[in-house]
C-alpha positions as CSV (number, residue, x, y, z in Angstrom):
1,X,0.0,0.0,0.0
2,X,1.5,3.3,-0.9
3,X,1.0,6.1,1.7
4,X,1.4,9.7,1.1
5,X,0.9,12.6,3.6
6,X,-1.6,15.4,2.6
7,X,-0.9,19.4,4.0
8,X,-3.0,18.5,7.2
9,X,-1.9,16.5,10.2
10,X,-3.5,13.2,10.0
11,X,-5.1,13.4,6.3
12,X,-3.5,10.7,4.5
13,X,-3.8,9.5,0.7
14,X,-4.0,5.6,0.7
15,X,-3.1,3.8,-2.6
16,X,-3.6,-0.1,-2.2
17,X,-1.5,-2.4,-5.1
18,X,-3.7,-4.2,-7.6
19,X,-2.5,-7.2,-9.0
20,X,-4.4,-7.6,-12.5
21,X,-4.4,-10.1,-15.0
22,X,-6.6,-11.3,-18.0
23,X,-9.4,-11.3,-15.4
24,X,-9.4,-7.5,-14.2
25,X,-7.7,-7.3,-10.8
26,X,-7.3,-7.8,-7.0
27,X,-6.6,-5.2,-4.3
28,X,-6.1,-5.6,-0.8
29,X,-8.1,-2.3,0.3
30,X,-7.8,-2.4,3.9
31,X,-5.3,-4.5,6.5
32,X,-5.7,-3.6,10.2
33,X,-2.3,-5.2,10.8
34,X,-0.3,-3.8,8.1
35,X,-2.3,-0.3,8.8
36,X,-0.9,-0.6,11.9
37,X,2.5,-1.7,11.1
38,X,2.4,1.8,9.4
39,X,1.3,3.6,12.4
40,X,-2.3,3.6,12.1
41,X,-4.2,1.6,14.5
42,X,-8.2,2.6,13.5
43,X,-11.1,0.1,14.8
44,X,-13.9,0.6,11.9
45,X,-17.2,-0.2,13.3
46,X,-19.4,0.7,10.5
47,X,-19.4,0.9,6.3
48,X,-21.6,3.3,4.3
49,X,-21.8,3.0,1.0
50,X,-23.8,6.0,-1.3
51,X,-24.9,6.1,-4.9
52,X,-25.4,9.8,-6.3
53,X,-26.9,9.5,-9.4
54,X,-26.2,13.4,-10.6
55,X,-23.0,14.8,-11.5
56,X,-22.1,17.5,-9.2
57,X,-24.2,16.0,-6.1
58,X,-22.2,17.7,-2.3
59,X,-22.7,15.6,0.2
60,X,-21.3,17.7,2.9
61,X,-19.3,19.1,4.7
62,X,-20.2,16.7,7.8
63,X,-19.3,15.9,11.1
64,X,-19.9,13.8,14.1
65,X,-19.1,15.8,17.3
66,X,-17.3,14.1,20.3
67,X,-18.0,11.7,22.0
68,X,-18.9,10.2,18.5
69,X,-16.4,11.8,16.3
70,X,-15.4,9.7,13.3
71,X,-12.1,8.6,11.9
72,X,-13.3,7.7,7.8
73,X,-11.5,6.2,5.2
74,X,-13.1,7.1,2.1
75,X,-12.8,5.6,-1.3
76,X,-15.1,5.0,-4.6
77,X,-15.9,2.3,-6.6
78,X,-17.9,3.9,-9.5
79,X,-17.4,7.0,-11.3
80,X,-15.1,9.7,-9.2
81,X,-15.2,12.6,-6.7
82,X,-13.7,15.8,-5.5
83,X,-12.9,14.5,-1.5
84,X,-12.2,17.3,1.0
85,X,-11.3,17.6,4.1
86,X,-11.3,20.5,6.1
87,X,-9.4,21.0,9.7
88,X,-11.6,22.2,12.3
89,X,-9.3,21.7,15.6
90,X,-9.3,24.7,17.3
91,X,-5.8,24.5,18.8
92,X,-4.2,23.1,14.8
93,X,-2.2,26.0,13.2
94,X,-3.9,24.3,10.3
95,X,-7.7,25.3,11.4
96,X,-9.6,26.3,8.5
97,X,-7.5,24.8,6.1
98,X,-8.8,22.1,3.2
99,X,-7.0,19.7,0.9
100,X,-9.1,17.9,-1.3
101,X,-8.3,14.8,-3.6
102,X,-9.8,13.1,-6.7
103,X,-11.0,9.6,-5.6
104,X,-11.9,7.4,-8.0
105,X,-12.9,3.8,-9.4
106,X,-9.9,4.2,-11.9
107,X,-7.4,4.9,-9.7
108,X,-8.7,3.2,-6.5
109,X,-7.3,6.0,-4.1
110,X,-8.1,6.4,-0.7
111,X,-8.5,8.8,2.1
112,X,-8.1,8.6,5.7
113,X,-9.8,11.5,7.0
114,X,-8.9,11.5,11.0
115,X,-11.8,13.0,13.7
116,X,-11.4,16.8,14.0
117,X,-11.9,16.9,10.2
118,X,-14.9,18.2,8.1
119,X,-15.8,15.8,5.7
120,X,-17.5,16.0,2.5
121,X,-17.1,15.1,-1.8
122,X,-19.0,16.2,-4.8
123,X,-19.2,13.9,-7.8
124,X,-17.5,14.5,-11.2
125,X,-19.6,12.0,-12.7
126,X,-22.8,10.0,-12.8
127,X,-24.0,7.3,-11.0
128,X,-20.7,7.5,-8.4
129,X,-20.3,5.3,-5.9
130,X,-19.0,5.7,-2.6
131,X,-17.5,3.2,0.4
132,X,-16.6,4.1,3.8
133,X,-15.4,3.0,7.2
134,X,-15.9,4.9,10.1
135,X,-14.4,4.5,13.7
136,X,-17.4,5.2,15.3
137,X,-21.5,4.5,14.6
138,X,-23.6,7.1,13.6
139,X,-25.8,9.2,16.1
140,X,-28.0,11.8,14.9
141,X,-27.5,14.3,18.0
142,X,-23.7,14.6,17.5
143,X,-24.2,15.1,13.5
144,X,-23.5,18.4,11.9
145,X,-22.6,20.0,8.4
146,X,-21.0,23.1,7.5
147,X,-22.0,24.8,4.1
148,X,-19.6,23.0,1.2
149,X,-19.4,26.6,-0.6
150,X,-18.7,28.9,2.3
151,X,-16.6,31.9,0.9
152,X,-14.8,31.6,4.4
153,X,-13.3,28.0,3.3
154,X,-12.7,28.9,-0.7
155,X,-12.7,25.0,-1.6
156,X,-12.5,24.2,-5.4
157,X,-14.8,21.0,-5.7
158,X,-14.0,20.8,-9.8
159,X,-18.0,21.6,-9.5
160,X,-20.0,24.6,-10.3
161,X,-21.6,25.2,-6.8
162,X,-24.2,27.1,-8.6
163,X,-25.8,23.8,-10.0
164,X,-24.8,21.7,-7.0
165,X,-27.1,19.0,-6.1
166,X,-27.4,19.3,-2.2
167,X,-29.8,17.4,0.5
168,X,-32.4,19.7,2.9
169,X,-29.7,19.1,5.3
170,X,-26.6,20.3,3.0
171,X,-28.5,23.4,1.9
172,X,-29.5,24.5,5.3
173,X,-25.9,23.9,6.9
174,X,-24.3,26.6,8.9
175,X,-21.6,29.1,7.8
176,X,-18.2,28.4,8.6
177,X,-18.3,32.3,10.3
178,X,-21.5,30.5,12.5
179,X,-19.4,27.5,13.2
180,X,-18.3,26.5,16.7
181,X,-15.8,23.7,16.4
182,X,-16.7,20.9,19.3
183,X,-13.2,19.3,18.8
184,X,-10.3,20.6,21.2
């Protein structure tokens, strides 16, 4: 598996080997032992998997507040996506700061997105789907979202926001300004 270290502490592009042949291929995407071996030791206790059928569906920016926050590793296997990740830490000198990466089925990239994060991805093409593992199980009354297009933020999600396809949730999300961070 080929690591590689994003701008932010913690945010971390994973790249698992395929072996292929006259068959397609075979990929390893995830080995607790080998992860740790590396230096990350995450307990996943829950897989989502979404299907956006638009191109340019947001599905975020989210976030579970302690004492449910989330570690997620992230990665598509249909279509693609812009996947961001935003620091919101309030003691990180990197607080406010995004990276984002192009996941996709092609490529078979990954991202570990750490708790203190905001989370969220927009498709760059149809029927995308998306797969991942979270440290921790969902619970409504932690959940929150920060708008995806927030000025404040300045995220390029290779989308027009203008024609973004967003939930009732997503559209009604808070300012960053508005935002209180819950994680120390």
């Amino acid at each position: 598996m080929d690591i590689r270290e994003t701008d932010l502490p913690g945010v971390v592009v994973l790249t698992p080997r395929r072996f292929g042949d006259d068959r397609g291929f075979f990929s390893e995407t995830w080995n607790a032992r080998a992860m740790a071996d590396a230096g990350f030791e995450l307990d996943f206790v829950q897989d989502n998997h979404s299907l956006s059928a638009q191109t340019g569906t947001v599905r975020g920016l989210h976030f579970q507040a302690p004492p449910h926050a989330q570690d997620k590793l992230v990665r598509v296997i249909a279509g693609s996506v812009m996947d961001v990740a935003v620091d919101v830490r309030r003691s990180s000198p990197t607080y406010g700061r995004w990276v984002g990466e192009v996941l996709s089925a092609e490529n078979g990239r990954q991202l570990q997105v750490p708790k203190g994060y905001l989370h969220g991805f927009a498709t760059l093409e149809p029927d995308t789907q998306v797969l991942y593992k979270c440290t921790d199980f969902y619970a409504p009354e932690a959940d929150g979202s920060v708008r995806f297009d927030d000025p404040d933020l300045g995220i390029d999600w290779g989308i027009d926001p203008g024609t973004a396809v967003l939930s009732g949730k997503d559209a009604a999300a808070q300012s960053f300004a508005a935002f209180e961070t819950p994680f120390a």
